[in-house]
Backbone bond lengths (Angstrom), bond angles and torsions (degrees), N, CA, C in turn:
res aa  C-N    CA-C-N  psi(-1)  N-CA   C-N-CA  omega(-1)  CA-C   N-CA-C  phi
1 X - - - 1.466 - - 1.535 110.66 -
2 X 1.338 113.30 -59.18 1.452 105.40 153.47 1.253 154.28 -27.46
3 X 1.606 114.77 -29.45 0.942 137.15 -172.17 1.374 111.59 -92.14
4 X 1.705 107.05 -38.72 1.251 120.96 -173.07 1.450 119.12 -89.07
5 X 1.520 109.56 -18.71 1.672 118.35 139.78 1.382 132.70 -35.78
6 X 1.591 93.21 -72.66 1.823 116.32 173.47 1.558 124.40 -28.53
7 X 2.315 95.67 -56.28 1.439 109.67 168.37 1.445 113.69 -52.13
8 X 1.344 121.01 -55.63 1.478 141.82 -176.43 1.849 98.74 -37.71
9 X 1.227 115.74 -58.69 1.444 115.07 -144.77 1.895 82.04 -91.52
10 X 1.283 135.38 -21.81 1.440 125.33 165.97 0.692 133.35 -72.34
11 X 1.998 128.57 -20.81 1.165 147.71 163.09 1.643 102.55 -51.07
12 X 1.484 101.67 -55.38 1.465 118.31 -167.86 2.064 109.52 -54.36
13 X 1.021 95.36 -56.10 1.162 131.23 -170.50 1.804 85.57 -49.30
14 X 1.150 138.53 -80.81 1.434 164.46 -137.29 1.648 70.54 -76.65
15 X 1.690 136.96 -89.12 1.201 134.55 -157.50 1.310 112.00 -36.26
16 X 1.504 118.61 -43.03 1.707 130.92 179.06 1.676 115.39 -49.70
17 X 1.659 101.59 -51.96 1.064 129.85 -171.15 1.700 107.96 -53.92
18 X 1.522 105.06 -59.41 1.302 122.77 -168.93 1.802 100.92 -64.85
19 X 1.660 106.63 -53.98 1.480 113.12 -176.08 1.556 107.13 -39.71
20 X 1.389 114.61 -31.65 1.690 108.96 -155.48 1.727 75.88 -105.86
21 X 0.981 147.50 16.40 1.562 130.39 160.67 1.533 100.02 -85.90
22 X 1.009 102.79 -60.95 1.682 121.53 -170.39 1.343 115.29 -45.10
23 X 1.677 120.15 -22.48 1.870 148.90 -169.49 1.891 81.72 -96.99
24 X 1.176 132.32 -49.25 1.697 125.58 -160.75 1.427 88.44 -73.99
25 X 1.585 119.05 -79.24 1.641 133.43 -167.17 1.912 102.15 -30.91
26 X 0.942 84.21 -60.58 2.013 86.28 172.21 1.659 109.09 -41.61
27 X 1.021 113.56 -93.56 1.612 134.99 167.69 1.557 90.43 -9.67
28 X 1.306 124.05 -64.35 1.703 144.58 -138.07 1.660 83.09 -91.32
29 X 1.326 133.83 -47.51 1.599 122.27 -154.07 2.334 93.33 -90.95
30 X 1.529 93.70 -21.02 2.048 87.59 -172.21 1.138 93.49 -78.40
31 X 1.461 128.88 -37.35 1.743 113.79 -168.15 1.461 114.14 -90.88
32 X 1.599 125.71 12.91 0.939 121.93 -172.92 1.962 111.02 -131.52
33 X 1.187 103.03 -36.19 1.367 109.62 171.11 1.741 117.38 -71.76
34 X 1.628 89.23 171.38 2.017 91.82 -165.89 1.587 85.63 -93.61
35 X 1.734 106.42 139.88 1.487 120.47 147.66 1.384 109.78 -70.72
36 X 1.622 108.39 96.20 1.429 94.47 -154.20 2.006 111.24 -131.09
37 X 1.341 102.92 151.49 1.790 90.99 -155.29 1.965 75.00 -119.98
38 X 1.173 127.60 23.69 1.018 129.59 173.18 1.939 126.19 104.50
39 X 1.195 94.89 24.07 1.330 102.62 -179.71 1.531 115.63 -87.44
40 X 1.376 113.76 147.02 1.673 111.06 158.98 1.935 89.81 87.27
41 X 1.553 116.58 -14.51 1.673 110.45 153.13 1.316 116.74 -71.31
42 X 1.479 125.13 135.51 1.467 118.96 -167.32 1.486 96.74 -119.05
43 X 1.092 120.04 -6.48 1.623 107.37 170.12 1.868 109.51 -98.56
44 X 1.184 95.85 132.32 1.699 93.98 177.63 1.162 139.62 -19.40
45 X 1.901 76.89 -63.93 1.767 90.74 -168.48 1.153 121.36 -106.49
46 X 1.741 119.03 21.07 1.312 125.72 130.67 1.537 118.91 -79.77
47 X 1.084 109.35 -19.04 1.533 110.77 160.31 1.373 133.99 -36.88
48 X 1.488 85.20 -68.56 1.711 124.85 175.32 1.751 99.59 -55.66
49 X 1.578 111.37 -54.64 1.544 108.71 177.78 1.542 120.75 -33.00
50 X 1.426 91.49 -62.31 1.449 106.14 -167.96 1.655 122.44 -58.98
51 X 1.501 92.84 -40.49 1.645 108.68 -160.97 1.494 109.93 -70.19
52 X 1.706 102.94 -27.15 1.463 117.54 -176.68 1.036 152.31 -167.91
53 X 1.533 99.00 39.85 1.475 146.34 157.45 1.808 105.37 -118.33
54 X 1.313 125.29 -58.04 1.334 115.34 -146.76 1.587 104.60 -93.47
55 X 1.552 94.56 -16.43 1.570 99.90 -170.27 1.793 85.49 -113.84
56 X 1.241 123.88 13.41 2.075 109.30 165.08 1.266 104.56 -75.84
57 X 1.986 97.38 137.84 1.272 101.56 -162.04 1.861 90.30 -111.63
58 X 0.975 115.23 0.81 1.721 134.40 -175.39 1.757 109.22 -58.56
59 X 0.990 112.58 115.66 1.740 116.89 -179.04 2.176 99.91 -77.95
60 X 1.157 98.43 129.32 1.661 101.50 171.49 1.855 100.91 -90.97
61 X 1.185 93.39 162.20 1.402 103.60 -169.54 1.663 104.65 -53.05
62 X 0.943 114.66 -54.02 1.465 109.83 167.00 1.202 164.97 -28.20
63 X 1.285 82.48 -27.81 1.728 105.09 172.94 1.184 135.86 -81.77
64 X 1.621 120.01 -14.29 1.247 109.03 162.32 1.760 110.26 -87.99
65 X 1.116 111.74 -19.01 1.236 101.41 174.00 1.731 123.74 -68.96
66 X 0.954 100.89 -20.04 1.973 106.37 168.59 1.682 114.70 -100.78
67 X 1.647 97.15 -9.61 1.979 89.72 163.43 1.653 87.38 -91.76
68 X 1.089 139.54 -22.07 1.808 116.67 -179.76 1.746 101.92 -60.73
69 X 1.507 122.80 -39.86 1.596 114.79 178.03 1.225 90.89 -56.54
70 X 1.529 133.32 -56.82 1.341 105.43 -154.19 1.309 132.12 -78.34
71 X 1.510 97.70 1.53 1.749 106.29 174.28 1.649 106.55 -79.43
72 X 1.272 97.22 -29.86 1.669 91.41 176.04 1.301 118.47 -107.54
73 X 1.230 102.59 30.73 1.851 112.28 148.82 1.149 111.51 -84.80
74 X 1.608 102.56 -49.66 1.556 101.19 -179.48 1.244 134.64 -64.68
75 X 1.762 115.82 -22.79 1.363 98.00 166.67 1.689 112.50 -117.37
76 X 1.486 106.33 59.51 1.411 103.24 164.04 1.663 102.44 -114.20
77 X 1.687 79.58 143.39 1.886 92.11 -174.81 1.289 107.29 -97.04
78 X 1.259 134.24 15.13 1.280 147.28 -142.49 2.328 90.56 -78.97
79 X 1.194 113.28 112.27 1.659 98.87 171.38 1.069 120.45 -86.26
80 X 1.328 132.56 132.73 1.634 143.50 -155.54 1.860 90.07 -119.41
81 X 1.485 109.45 141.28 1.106 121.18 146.12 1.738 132.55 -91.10
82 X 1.713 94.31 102.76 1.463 89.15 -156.86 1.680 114.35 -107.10
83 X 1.259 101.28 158.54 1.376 103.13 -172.27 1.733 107.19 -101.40
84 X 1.286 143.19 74.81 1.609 121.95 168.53 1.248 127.97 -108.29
85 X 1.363 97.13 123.92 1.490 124.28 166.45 1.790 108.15 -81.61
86 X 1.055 117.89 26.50 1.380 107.61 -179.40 2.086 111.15 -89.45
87 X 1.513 100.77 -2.58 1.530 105.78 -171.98 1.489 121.80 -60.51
88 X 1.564 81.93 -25.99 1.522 85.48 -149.66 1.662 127.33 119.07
89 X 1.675 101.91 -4.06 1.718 111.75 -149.57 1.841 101.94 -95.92
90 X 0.930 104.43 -149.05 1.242 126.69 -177.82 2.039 115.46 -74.41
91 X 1.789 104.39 132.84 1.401 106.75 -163.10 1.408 118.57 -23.58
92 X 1.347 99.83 -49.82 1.923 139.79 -163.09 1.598 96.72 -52.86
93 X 1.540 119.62 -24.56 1.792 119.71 -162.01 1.353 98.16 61.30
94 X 1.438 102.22 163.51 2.004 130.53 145.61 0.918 111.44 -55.30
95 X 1.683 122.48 139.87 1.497 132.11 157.88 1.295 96.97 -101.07
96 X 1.568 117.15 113.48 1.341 98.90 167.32 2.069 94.86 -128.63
97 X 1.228 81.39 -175.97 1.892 86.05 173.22 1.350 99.49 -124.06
98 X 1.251 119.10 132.51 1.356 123.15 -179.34 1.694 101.42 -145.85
99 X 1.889 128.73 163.67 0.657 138.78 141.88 1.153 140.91 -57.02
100 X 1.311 138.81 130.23 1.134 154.52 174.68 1.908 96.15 -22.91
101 X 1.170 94.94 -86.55 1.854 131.11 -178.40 1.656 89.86 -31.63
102 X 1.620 107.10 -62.72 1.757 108.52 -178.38 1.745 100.46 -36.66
103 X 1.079 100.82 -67.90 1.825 111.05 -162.26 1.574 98.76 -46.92
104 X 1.269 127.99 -71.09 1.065 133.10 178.58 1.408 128.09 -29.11
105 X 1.544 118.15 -46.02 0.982 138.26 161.49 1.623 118.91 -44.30
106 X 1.090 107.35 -51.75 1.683 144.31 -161.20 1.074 98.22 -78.02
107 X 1.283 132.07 -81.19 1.454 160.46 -151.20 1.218 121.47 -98.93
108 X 1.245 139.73 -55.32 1.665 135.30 -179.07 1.487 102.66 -44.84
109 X 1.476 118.59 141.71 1.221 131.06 168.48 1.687 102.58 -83.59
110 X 1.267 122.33 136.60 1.321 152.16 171.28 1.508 112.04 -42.25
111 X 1.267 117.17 109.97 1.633 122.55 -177.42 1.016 101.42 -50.09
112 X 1.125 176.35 20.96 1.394 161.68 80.12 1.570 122.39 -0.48
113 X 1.345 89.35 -61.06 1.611 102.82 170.81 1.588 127.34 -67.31
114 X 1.462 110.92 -44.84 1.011 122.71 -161.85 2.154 93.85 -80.28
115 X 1.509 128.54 -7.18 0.998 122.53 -153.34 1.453 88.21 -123.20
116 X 1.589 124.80 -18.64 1.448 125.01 170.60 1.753 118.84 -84.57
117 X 1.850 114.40 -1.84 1.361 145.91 -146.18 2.143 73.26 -110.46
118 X 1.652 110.85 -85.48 1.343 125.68 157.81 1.593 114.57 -9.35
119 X 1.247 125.09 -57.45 1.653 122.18 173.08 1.293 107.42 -76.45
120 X 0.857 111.52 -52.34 1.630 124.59 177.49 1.715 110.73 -26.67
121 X 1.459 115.01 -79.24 1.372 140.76 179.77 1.470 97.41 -59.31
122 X 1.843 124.34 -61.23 1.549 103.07 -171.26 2.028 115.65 -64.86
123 X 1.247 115.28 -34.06 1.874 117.98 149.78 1.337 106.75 -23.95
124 X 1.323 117.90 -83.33 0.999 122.09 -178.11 1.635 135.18 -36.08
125 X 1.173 95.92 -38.22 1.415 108.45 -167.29 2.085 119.68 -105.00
126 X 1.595 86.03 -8.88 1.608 109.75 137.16 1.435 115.32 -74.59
127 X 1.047 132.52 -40.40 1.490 122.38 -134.60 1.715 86.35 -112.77
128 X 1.309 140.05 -16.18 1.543 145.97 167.54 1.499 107.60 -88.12
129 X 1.426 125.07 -47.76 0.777 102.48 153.45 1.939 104.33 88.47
130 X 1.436 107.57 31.80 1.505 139.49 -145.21 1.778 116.94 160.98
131 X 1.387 108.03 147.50 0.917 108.85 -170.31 1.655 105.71 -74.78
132 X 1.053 120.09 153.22 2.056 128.42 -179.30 1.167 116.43 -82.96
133 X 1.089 113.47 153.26 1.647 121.35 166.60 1.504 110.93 -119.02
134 X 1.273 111.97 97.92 1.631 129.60 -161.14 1.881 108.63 -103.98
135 X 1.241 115.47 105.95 1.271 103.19 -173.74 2.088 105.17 -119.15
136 X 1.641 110.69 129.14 1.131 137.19 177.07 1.494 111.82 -77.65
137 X 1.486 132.88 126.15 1.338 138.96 135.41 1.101 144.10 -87.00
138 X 1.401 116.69 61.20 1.724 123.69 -170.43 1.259 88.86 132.13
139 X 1.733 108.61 104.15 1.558 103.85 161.18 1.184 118.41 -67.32
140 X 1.596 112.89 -43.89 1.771 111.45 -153.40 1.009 100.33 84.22
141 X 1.749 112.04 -143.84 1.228 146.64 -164.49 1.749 106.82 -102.98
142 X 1.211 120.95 -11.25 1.275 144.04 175.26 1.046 124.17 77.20
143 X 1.498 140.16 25.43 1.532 154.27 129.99 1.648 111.85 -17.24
144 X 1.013 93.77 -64.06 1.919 80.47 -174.08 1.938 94.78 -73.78
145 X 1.353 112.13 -50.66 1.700 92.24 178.63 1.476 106.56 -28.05
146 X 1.370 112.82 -40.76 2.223 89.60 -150.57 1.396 92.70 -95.94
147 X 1.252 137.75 -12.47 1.612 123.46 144.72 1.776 116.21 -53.11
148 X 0.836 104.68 -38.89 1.802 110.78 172.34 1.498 96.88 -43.88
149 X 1.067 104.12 -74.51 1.558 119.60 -152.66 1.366 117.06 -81.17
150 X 1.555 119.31 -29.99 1.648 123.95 -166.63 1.930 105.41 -70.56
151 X 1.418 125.56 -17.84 1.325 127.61 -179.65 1.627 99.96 -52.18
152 X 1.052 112.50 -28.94 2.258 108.83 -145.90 1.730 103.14 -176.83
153 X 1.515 91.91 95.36 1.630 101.01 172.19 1.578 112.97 -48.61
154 X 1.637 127.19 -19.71 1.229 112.97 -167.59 1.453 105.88 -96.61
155 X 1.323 111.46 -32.06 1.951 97.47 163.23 1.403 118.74 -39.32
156 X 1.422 93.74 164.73 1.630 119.11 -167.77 1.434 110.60 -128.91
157 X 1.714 114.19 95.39 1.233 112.17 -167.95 1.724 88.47 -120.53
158 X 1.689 89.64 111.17 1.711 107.03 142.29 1.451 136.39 -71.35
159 X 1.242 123.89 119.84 1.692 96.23 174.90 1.839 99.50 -135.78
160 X 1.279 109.70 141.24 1.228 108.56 161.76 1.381 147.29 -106.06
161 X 1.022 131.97 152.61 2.030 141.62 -148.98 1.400 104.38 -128.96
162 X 1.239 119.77 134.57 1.314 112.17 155.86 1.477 135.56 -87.53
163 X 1.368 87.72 -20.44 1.847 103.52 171.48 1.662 114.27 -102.05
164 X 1.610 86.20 137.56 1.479 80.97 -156.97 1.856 90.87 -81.62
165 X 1.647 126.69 5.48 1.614 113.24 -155.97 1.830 82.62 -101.20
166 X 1.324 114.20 -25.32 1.896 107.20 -175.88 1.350 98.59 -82.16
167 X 1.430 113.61 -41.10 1.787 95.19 169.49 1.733 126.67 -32.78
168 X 1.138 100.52 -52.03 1.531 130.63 176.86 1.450 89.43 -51.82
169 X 1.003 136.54 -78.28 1.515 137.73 -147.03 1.548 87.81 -76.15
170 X 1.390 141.87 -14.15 1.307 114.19 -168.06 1.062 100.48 -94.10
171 X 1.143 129.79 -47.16 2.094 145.52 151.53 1.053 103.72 -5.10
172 X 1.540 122.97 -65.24 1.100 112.75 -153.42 1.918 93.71 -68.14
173 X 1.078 127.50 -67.81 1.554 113.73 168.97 1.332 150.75 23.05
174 X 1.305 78.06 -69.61 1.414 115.58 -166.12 1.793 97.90 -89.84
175 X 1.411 96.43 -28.85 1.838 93.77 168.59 1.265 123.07 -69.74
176 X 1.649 98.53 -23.13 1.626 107.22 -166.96 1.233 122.88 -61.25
177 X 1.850 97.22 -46.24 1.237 139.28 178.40 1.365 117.09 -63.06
178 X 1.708 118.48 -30.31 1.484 110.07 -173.66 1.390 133.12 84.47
179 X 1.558 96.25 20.48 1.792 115.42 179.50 1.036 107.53 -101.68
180 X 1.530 112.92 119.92 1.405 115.88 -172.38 1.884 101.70 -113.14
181 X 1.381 122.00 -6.26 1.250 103.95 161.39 1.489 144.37 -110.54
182 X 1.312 95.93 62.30 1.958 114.55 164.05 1.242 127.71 -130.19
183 X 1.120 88.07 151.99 1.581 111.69 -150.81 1.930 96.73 -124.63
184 X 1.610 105.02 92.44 1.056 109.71 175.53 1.626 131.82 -82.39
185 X 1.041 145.03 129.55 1.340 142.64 -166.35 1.429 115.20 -122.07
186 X 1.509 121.41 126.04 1.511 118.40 -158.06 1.186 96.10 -135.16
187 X 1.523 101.00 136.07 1.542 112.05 -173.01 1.482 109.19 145.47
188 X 1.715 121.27 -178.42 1.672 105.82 176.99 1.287 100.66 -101.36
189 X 1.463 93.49 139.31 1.494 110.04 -155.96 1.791 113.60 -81.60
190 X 1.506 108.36 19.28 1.625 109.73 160.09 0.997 98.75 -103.96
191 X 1.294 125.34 -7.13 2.330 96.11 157.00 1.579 95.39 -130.61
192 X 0.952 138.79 32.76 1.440 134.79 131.76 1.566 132.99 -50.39
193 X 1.418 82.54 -71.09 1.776 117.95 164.21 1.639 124.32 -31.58
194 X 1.377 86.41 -47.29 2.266 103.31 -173.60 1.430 85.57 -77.27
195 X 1.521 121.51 -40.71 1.456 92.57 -151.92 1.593 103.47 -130.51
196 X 1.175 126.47 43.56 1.274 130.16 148.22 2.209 123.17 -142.84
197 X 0.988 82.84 -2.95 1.873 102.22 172.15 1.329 138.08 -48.22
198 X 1.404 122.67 79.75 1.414 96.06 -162.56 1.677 129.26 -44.12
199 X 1.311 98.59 166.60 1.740 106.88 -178.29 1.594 104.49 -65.83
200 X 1.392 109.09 -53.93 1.617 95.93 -178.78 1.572 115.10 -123.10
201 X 1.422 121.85 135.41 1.303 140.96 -168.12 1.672 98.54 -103.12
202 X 1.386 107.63 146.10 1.366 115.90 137.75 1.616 128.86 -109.94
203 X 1.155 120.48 -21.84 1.098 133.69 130.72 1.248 153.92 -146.74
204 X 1.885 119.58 151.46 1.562 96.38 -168.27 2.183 101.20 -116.46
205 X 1.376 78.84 154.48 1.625 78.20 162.97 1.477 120.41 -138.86
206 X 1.584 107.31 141.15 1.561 106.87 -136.52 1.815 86.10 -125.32
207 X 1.299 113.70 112.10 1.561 102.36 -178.92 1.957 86.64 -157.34
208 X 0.936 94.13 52.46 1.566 108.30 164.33 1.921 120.91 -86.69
209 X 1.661 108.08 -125.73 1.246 128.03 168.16 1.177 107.98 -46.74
210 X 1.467 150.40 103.46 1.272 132.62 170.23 1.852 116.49 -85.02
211 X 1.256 105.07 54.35 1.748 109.02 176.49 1.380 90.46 -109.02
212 X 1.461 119.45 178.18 1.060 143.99 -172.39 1.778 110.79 -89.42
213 X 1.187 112.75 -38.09 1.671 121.91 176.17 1.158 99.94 -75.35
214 X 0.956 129.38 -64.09 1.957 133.23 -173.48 1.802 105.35 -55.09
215 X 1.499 112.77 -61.83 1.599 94.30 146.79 1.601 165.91 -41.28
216 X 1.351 96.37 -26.59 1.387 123.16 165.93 1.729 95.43 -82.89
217 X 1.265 122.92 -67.72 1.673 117.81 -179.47 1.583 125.27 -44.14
218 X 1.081 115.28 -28.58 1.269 132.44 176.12 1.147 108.63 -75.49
219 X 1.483 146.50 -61.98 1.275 165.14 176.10 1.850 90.41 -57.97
220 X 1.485 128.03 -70.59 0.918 118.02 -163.88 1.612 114.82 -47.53
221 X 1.331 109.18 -38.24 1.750 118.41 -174.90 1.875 101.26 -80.41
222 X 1.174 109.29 -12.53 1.687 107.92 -166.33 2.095 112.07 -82.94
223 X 2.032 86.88 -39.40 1.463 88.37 -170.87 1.456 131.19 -63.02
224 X 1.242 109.20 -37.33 1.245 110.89 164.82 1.213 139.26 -47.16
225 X 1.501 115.87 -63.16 1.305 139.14 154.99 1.829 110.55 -25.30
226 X 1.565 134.07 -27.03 1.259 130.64 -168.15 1.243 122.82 -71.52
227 X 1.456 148.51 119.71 1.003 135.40 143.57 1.257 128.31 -3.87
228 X 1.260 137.64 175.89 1.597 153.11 -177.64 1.672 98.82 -54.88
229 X 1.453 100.46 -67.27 1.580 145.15 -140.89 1.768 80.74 -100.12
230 X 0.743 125.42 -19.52 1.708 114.97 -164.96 1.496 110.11 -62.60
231 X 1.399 106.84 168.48 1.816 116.90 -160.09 1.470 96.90 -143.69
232 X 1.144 132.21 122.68 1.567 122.57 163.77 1.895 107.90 -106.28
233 X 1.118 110.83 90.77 1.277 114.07 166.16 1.506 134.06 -46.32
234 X 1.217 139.79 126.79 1.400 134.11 -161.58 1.469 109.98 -142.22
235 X 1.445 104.00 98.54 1.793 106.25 -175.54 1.608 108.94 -67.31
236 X 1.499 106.54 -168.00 1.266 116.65 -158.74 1.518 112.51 -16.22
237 X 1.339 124.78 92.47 1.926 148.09 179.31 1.796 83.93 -90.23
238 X 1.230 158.27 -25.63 1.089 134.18 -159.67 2.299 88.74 -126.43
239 X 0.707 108.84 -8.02 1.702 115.21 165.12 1.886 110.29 -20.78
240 X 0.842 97.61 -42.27 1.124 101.32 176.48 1.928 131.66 -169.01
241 X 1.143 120.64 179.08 1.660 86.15 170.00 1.595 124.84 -90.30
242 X 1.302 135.28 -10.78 1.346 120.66 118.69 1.367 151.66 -24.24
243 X 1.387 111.68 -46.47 1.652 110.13 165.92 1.601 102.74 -91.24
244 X 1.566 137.79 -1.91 1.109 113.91 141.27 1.504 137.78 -88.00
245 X 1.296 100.48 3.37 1.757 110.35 172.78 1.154 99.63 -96.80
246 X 1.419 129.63 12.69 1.603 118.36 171.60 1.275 98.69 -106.46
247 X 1.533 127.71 -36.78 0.995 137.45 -153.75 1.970 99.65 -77.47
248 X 1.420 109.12 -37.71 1.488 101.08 173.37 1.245 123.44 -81.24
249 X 1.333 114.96 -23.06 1.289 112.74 169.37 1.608 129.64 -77.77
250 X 1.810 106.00 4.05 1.315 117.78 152.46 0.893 112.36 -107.07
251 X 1.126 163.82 8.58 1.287 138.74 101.92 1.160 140.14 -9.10
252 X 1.095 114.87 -62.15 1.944 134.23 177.71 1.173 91.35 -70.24
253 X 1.281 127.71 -24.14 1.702 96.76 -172.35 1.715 116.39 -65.95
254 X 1.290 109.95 153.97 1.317 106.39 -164.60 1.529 119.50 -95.50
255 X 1.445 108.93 17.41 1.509 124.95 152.44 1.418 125.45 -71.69
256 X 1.656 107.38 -21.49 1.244 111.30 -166.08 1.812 100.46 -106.68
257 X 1.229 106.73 133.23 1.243 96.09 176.87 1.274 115.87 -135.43
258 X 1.634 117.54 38.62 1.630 128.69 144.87 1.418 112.60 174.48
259 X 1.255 125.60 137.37 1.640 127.40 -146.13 1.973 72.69 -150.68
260 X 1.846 71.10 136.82 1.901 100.33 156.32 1.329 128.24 -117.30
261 X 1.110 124.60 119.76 1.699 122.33 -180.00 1.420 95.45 -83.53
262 X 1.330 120.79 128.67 1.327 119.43 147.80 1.830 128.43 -114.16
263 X 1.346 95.79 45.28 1.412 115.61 -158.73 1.538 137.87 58.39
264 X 1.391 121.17 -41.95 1.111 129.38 149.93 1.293 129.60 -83.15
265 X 1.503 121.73 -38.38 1.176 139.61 -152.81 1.743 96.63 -131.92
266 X 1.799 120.94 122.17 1.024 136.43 160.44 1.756 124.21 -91.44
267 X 1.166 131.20 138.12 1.542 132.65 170.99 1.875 107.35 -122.80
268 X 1.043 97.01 143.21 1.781 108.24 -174.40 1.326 90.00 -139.04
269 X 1.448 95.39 129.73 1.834 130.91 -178.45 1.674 94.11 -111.99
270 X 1.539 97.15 150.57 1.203 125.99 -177.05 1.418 130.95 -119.05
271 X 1.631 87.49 -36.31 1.539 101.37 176.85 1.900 115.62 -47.19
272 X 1.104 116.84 126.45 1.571 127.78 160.50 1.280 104.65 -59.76
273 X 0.999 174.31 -26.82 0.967 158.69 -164.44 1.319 111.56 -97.44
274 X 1.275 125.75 -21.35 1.686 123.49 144.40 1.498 124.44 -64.16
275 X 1.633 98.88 142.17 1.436 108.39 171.99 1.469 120.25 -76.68
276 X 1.087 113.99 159.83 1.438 113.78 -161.04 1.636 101.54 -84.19
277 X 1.050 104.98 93.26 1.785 126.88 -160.75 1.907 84.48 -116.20
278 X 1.686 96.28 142.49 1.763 108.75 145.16 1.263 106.79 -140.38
279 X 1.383 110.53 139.58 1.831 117.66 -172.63 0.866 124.31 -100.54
280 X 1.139 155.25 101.36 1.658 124.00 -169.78 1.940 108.38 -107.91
281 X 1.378 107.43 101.30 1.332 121.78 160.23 0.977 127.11 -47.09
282 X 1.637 114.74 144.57 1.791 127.37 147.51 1.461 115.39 -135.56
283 X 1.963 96.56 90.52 1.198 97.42 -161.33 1.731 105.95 -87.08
């Protein structure tokens, strides 16, 4: 019992720890990043990204119709038996029981994101000129999936879950909505990943395990696999100081040859034909 206290109050302790990192990195990314409409980018068509895709402030018809799912994520009391491996813990995951509304609360990525994810993919899918191969790490509740996917019925958005009962709840969603191209994958997503992934991505989005090894593994299996033009997106990079010591050390890697911080939300470019540029935004 003692013991299982001790763990209890270190768990706690570590969440405190991280919360008041996450309060500095903020503070640390507004007084230091460019208010920026695309200046001081020297490649075009990160230029072009920024100026009017990353910085469009324009709502697509869509979007209130996938913030109405997310209003009724939030108030379903519905209790799920859930499985997450997102800690960091043991192969087996947590069994915990949680609410629907809890998760939602917890877990959904911020319409902001999920609607800068939305420009992102429909750019893209102008600019290829072909349907995408879009692959997800951590459905959730599946809010950012149907921003993935709602740009272009002919993309191909995979995303993977570790619980097979939030899978369920993200489905249903995505039924509501009328998206018929995803391709959900359930299970823990370090042997999901090896063995159901397509070969080539144009983009990935990685908002799984937030440790530093599970980040580096993910990225390590992702870069290759990218298109020319490809983007590997990387949520909360300032989460903690672990997921920001992962986050610089993808950077430097010498596959990547220009990365944007946008304080919460990281992107890694591939293309060679960029200079080995890092930006740090305040979009």
């Amino acid at each position: 019992m003692d013991m299982c206290k001790k763990n209890c109050n270190f768990v706690a302790e570590m969440q405190n720890y991280d919360a008041l990192y996450r309060i500095y990195a903020y503070v640390r990314h507004m007084l230091t990043a460019w208010n920026t409409t695309g200046e001081g980018i020297h490649s075009p068509y990160l230029f072009h990204l920024v100026s009017f895709v990353l910085c469009d402030k324009n709502r697509f018809y869509c979007f209130s119709e996938i913030e109405r799912r997310r209003e009724a994520l939030l108030n379903d009391t519905r209790v799920l038996e859930v499985v997450d491996y997102g800690s960091g813990g043991s192969p087996e995951g947590l069994h915990v029981q949680r609410k629907v509304c809890d998760i939602a609360h917890g877990h959904l990525e911020r319409a902001a994101v999920g609607q800068m994810l939305f420009r992102l993919v429909n750019f893209l899918s102008q600019d290829a000129k072909r349907p995408l191969e879009i692959l997800e790490l951590g459905t959730s509740l599946g809010i950012t999936t149907a921003y993935l996917a709602m740009p272009n019925s002919q993309n191909k958005v995979m995303t993977m879950e570790g619980s097979s009962a939030v899978a369920k709840v993200a489905r249903e969603q995505w039924q509501a909505l009328r998206l018929n191209n995803i391709e959900c994958v359930e299970g823990r997503i370090e042997d999901t990943l090896l063995n159901r992934a397509r070969e080539r991505l144009d983009l990935a989005y990685v908002d799984a395990n937030h440790t530093y090894e599970a980040t580096r593994q993910y990225v390590e299996y992702l870069l290759p696999r990218l298109t020319e033009k490809g983007i590997i997106a990387i949520d909360d990079i300032h989460y903690s100081r672990e997921m920001e010591r992962a986050w610089k050390v993808l950077q430097a890697d010498e596959r990547v040859t220009s990365s944007m911080d946008m304080g919460h939300i990281g992107l890694l470019f591939v293309d060679k034909h960029y200079l080995k540029r890092h930006y740090r935004l305040r979009l």
